[in-house]
C-alpha positions in Angstrom: 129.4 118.4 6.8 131.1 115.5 7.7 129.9 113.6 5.1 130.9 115.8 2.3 134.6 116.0 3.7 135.0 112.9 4.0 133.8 112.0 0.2 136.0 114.8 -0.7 139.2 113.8 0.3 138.0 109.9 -0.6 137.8 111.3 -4.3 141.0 113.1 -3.8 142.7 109.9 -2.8 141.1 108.2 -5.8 142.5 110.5 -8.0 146.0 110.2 -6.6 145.6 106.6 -6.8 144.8 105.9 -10.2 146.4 108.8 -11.9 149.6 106.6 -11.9 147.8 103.4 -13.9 147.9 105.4 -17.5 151.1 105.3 -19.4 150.8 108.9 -19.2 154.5 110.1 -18.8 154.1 113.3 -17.2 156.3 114.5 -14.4 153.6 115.3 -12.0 151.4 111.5 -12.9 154.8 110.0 -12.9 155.5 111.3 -9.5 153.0 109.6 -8.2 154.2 106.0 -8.1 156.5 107.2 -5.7 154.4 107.7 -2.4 152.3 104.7 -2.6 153.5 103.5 1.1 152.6 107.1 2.2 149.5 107.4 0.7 148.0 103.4 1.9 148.7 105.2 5.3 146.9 107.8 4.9 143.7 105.8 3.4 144.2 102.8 6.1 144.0 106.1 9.2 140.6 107.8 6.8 139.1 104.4 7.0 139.3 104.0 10.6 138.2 107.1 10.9 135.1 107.4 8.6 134.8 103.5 10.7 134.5 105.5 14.0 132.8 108.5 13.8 129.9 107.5 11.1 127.2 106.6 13.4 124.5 107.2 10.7 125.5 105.1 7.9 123.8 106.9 4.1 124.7 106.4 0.8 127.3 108.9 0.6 129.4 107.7 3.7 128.9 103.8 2.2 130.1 105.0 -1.2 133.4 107.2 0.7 133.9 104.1 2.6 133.7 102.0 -0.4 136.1 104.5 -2.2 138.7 104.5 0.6 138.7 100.5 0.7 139.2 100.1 -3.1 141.8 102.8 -3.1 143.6 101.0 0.0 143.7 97.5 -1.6 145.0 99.0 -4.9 148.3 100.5 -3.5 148.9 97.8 -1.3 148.8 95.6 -4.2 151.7 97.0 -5.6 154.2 97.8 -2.7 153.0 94.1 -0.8 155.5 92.6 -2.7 158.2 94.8 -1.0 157.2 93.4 2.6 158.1 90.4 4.4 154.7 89.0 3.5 155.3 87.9 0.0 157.5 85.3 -1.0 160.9 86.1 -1.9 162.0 86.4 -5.3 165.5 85.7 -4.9 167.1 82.6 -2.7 168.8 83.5 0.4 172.6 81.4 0.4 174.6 81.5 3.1 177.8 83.9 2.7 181.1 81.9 1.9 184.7 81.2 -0.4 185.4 79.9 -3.6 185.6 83.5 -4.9 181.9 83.4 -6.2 181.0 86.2 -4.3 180.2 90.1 -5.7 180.2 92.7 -3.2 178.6 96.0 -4.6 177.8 99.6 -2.8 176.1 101.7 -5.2 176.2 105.3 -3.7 174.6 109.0 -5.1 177.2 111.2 -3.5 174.6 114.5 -4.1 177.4 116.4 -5.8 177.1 119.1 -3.6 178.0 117.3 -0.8 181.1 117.3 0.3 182.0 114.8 3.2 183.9 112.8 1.1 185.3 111.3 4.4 182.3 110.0 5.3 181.7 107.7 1.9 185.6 106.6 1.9 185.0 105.8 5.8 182.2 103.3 5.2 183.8 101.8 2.4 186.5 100.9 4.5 184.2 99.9 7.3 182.2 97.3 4.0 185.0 96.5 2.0 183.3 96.7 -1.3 184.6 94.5 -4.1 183.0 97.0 -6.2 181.9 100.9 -5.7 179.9 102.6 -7.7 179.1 106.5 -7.6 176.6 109.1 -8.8 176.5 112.6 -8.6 180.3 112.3 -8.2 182.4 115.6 -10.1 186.0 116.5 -10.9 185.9 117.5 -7.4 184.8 113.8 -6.1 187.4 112.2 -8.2 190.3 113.9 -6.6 189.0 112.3 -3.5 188.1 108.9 -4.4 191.5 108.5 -6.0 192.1 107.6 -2.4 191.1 104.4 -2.4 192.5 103.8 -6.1 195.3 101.7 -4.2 193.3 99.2 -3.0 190.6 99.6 -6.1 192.7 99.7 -9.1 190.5 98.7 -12.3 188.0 102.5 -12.4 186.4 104.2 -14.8 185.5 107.8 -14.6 183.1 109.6 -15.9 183.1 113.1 -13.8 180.4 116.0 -15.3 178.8 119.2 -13.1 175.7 118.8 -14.0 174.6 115.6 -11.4 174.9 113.1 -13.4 178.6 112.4 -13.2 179.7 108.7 -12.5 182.5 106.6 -11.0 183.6 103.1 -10.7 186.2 102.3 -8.7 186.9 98.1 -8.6 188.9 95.8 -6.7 188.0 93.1 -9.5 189.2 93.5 -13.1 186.9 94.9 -15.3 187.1 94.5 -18.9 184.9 95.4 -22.2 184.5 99.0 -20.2 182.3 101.1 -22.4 180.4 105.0 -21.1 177.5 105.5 -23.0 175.1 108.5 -24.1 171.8 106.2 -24.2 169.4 108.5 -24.5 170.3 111.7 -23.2 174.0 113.7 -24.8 174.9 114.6 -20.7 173.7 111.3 -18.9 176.3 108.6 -19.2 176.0 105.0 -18.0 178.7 102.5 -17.9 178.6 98.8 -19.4 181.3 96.1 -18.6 182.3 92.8 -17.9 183.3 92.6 -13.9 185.6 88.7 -13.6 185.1 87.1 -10.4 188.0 85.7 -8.1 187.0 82.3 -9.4 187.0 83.8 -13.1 183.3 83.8 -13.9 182.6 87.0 -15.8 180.0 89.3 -14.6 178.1 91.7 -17.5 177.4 94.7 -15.4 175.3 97.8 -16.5 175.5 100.9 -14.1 172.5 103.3 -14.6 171.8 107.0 -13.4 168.7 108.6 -15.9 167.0 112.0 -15.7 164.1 112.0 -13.4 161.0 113.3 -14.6 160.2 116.4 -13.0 159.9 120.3 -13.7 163.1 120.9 -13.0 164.8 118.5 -15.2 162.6 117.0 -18.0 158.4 117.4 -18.1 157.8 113.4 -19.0 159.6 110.6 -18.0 160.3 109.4 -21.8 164.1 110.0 -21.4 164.8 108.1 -18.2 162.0 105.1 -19.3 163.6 104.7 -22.7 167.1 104.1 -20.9 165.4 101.4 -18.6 163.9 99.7 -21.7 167.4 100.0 -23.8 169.2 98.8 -21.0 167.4 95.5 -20.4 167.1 95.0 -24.4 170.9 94.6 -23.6 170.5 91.8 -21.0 171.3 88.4 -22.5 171.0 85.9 -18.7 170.8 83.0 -21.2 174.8 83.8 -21.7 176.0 86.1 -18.8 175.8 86.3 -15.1 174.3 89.9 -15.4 173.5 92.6 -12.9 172.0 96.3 -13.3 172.4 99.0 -10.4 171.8 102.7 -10.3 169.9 105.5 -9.1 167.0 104.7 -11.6 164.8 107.9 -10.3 162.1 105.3 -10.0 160.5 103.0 -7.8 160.9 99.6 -7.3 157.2 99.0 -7.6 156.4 101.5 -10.8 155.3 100.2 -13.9 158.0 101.6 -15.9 160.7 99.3 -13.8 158.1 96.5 -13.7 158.6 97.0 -17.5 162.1 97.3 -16.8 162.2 93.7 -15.3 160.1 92.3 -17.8 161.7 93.0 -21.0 165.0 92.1 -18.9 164.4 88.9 -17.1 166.2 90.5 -14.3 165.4 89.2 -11.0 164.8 91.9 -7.3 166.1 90.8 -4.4 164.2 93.1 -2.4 160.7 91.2 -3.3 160.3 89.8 0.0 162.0 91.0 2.1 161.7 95.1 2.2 162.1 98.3 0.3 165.5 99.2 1.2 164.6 103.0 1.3 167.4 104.9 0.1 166.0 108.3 -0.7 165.1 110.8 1.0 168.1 110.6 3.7 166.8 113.8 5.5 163.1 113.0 5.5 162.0 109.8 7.3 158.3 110.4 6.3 159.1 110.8 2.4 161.4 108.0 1.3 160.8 105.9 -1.5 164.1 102.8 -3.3 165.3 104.6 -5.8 168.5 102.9 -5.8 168.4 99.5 -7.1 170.1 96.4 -8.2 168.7 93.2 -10.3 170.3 90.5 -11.4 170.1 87.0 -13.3 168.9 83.9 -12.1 172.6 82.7 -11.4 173.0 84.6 -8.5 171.6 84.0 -4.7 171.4 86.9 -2.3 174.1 86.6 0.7 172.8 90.0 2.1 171.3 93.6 1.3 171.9 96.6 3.5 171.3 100.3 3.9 174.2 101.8 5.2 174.2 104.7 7.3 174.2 108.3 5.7 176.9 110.6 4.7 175.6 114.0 4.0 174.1 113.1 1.0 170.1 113.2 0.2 170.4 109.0 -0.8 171.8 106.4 2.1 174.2 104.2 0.0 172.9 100.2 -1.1 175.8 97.5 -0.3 174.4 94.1 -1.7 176.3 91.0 -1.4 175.2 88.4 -4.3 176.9 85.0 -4.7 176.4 82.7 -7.6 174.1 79.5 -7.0 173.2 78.4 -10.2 169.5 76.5 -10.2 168.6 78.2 -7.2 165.9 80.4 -8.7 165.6 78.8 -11.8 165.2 80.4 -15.4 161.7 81.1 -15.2 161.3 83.1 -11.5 161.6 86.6 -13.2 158.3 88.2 -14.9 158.2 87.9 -18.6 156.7 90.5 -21.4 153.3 89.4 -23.1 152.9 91.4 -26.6 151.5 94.4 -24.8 154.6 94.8 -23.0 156.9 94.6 -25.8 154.8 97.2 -27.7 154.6 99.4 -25.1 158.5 99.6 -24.8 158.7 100.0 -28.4 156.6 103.2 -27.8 158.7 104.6 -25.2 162.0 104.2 -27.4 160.6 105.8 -30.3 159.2 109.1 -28.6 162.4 109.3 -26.3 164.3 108.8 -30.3 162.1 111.0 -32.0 
């Protein structure tokens, strides 16, 4: 009896593990890039167990055990990366003047929430040079226009419908644009932030649709916004950053894709996740907030910051630019599958 079980739930755990290799783009497939951590656990505690309690070792407990292994080495492969064992992507440099410095907290508010007090507390506790919000209403506005004092260059894009978006600045922003990408009532905003020292920054702040019964049944909408977004990326001219609640995973193919078609580098290869969703359940938390950026910047620090009511812990990242520290060539590159697979996902998003 056993036996059986424990092949059962081996196959089940198969399943769940390669389900997520297609391209398929359904919400439910989709879905499950997200708990690859969660799920390594669980195989790593049914091999020690199938390790302890088989005694009389057959065919079927070899072939479990060998399913349970395979399974294990597959998601570890792609959340490794995301540990302190693998080399870091991104140079550490050591936090200082000469107004080279970018200090960004990107935070989703969770529109409902309202302890506004708490998100204008910690960003006068971080001192931001740059705040970003999702989620964020008419409501939300009226609130933030607090700190509009200290943060004069915004722009505001307030909606009821979760996807709303602010950015409040204490650098000058020019070249602002809010675009519709892909979807008519999910904006994302594009601009040129200029450093104290008067190197311009190309900035692209990003909030799609998750996929997900609820909102939209395939993930085409929110992976043709990742792919038109990094089309957009030009490092070879611009310092350039991306940040956002991309409703994906750091380690999904889609925002491997992502970073691929965009050159972009990730700070957190190397040295952790940086879970920022969900802030209620410590068991079920997977990055969903992100930033990348070009090969002129170094990393100074990342941070979680504590919660404010909201389901996602806000991201404050301090990048500084150190030009040759990673090189040009760090970042992954798109072979000829790559590029036609993005071209796939932009035509059935646009048809």
């Amino acid at each position: 009896m056993f036996e059986i079980t424990y092949l059962s739930l081996a196959v089940l755990l198969m399943v769940l593990t390669l389900a997520p290799l297609s391209w398929s783009q359904v919400w439910w497939i989709r879905g499950l890039d997200f708990p690859r951590l969660q799920l390594s656990v669980l195989l790593g505690a049914l091999l020690v167990i199938g390790l302890i309690v088989t005694r009389d070792w057959n065919s079927v407990t070899a072939v479990a055990l060998g399913i349970v292994i395979g399974c294990l080495v597959c998601q570890l492969w792609w959340i490794l990366p995301y540990t302190f064992f693998f080399p870091k992507e991104v140079e550490a440099v050591a936090a200082g003047g000469g107004g080279t410095h970018l200090r960004i907290m990107t935070a989703n508010v969770l529109m409902p929430n309202h302890n506004s007090a708490g998100l204008l507390h910690l960003v006068r506790d971080f001192t931001p040079d740059v705040l970003v919000t999702l989620e964020s209403d008419d409501w939300w506005q009226e609130r933030l226009d607090a700190i509009e004092k200290d943060y004069p260059h915004t722009v505001k894009a307030p909606l009821d419908n979760l996807y709303g978006m602010h950015v409040y600045s204490r650098l000058p922003l020019s070249d602002v644009s809010v675009e519709y990408l892909v979807e008519d009532d999910k904006p994302s905003v594009h601009c040129f932030i200029e450093l104290p020292c008067g190197q311009k920054v190309k900035a692209h702040f990003v909030h799609p649709a998750p996929p997900s019964p609820t909102e939209n049944e395939e993930s085409e909408e929110r992976d043709a916004e990742l792919v038109l977004v990094a089309r957009r990326v030009e490092p070879e001219k611009y310092p350039t950053i991306v940040t956002g609640d991309l409703n994906d995973v750091a380690w999904s193919r889609t925002t491997l894709l992502f970073r691929k078609i965009s050159g972009l580098l990730d700070p957190r290869i190397g040295r952790g996740m940086f879970n920022t969703f969900h802030a209620e359940h410590w068991f079920a938390r997977w990055p969903l907030d992100h930033i990348f950026h070009s090969h002129h910047f170094g990393l100074v620090s990342m941070t979680r910051l504590p919660g404010f009511g909201s389901d996602h812990f806000p991201l404050l990242t301090e990048l500084a630019l150190a030009p040759g520290e990673n090189g040009v060539n760090d970042g992954p590159s798109p072979d000829e599958e790559d590029k036609e697979a993005a071209d796939d996902i932009v035509k059935k998003a646009m048809a």
